[in-house]
C-alpha positions in Angstrom: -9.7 -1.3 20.6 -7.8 1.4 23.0 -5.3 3.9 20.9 -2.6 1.7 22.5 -3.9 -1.1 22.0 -4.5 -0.4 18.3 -1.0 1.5 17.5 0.7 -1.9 19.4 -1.2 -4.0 16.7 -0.4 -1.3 13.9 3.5 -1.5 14.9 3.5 -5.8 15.0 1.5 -5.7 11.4 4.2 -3.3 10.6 7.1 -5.6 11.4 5.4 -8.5 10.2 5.2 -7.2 6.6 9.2 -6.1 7.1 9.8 -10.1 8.6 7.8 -11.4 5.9 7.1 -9.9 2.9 6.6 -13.2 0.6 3.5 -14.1 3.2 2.5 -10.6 3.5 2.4 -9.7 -0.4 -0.1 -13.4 -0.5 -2.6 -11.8 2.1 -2.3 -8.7 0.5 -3.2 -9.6 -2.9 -6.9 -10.8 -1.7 -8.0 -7.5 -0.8 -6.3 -5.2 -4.2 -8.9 -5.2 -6.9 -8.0 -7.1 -9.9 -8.0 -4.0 -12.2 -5.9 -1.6 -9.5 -2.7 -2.4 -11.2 -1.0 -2.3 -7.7 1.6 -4.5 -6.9 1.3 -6.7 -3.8 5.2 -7.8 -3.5 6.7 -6.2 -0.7 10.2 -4.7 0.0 10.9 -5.0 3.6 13.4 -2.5 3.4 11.3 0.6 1.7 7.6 1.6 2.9 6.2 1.4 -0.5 2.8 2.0 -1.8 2.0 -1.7 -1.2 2.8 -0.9 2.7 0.1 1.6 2.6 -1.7 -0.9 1.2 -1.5 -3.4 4.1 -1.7 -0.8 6.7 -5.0 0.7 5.0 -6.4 -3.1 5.0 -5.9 -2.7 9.0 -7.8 0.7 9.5 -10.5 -0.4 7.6 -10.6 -3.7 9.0 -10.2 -2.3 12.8 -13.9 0.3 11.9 -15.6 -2.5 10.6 -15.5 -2.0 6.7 -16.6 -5.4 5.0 -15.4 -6.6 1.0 -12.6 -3.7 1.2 -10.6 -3.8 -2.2 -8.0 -1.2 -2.3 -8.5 0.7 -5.7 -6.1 3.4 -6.1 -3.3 4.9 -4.3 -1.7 8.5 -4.6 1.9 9.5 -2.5 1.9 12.9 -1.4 4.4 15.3 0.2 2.4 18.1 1.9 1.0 18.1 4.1 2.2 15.3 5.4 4.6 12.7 4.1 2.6 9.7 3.2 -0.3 7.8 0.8 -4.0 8.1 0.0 -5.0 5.1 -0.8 -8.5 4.2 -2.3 -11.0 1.4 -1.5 -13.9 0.4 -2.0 -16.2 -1.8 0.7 -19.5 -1.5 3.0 -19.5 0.7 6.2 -22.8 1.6 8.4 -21.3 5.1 9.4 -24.1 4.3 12.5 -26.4 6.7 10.9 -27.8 4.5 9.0 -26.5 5.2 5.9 -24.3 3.0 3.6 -20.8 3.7 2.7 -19.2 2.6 -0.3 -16.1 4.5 -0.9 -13.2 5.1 1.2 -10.0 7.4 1.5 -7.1 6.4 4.1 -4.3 8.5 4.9 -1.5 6.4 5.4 1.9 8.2 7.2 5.2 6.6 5.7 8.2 6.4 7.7 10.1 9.5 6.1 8.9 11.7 8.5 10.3 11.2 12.7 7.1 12.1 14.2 4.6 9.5 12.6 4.7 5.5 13.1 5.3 4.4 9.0 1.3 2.8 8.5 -0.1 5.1 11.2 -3.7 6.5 10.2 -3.8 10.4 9.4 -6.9 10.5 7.7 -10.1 8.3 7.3 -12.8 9.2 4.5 -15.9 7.9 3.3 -19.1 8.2 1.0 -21.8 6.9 0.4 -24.8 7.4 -2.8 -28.4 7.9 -2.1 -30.8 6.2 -4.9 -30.8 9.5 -6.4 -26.8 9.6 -7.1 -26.2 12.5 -4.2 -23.7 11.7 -2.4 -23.0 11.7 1.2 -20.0 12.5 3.3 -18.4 10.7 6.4 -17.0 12.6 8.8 -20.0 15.3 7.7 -20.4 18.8 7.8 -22.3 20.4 10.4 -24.5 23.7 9.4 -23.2 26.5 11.4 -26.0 29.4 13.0 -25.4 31.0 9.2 -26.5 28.2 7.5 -23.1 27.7 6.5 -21.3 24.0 6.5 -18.5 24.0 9.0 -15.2 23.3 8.3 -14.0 19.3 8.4 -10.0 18.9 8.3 -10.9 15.6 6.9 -12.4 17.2 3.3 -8.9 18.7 2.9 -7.7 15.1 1.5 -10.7 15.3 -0.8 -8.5 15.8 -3.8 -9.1 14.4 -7.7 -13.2 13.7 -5.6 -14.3 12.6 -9.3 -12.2 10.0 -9.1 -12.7 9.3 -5.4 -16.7 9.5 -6.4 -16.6 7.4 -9.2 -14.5 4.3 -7.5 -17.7 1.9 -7.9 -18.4 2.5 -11.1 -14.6 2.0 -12.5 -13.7 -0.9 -10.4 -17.1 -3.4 -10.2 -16.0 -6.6 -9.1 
């Protein structure tokens, strides 16, 4: 899907949670984990955590994330105005590799340069047999051995928690 073509789908997902929030909060509900805690009812007048919620479903839907249940969610105020919400779910990063846990960033609609639902950040990991884990995007090792800097990692806050999603919420 084209960045237009995706933020036109993001906008009409958008509306129809606001036209429709009794639907919307049923869809929703199939993809929060039992033991979240997190409402699905909507308030089409408020982007609540649940809205992150539904707009999260769609990012991880639109890269190809299978079995997502949304975990956790956090607001925060800075950098941005917005949500990190939590999910588990399967990914092939295209490497190869398996991820398991995901972080979206998820813009409100408090601040006047940001559609409320757009994407600001997308995290995952993954666990090798051995328990390391594995980071998506990656780090790159710089000429001095040293791992380059990923603006993504920045939104890596409470990563015990974000690490140990599988283990707290089995299905």
């Amino acid at each position: 899907m084209s960045v237009t073509t995706a933020s036109l789908v993001l906008v009409m997902l958008m509306k129809f949670v606001e036209l429709f929030p009794g639907c919307s909060s049923s869809i929703l509900s199939h993809y929060l984990h039992p033991g979240s805690g997190i409402s699905a009812e909507l308030d089409p007048m408020e982007f609540s955590e649940s809205t992150a919620c539904w707009a999260t479903v769609f990012h991880l839907a639109e890269a190809g994330v299978d079995e997502i249940q949304i975990c956790e969610v956090m607001p925060i105020e800075a950098p941005l105005s917005g949500y990190l919400v939590d999910a588990t779910g399967y990914w092939d990063s295209g490497s190869g590799r398996i991820m398991k846990v995901f972080r979206v960033g998820i813009h409100d609609d408090r601040e006047q340069y940001f559609i409320g639902g757009e994407k600001f950040v997308f995290l995952a990991a993954g666990f090798t047999d051995s328990g390391e884990v594995f980071l998506y995007p990656e780090a790159v090792l710089t000429e001095d051995s040293v791992p380059s800097f990923v603006y993504e990692h920045e939104f890596l806050v409470k990563r015990d928690k974000f690490f140990s999603l599988p283990e707290r919420f089995r299905n």
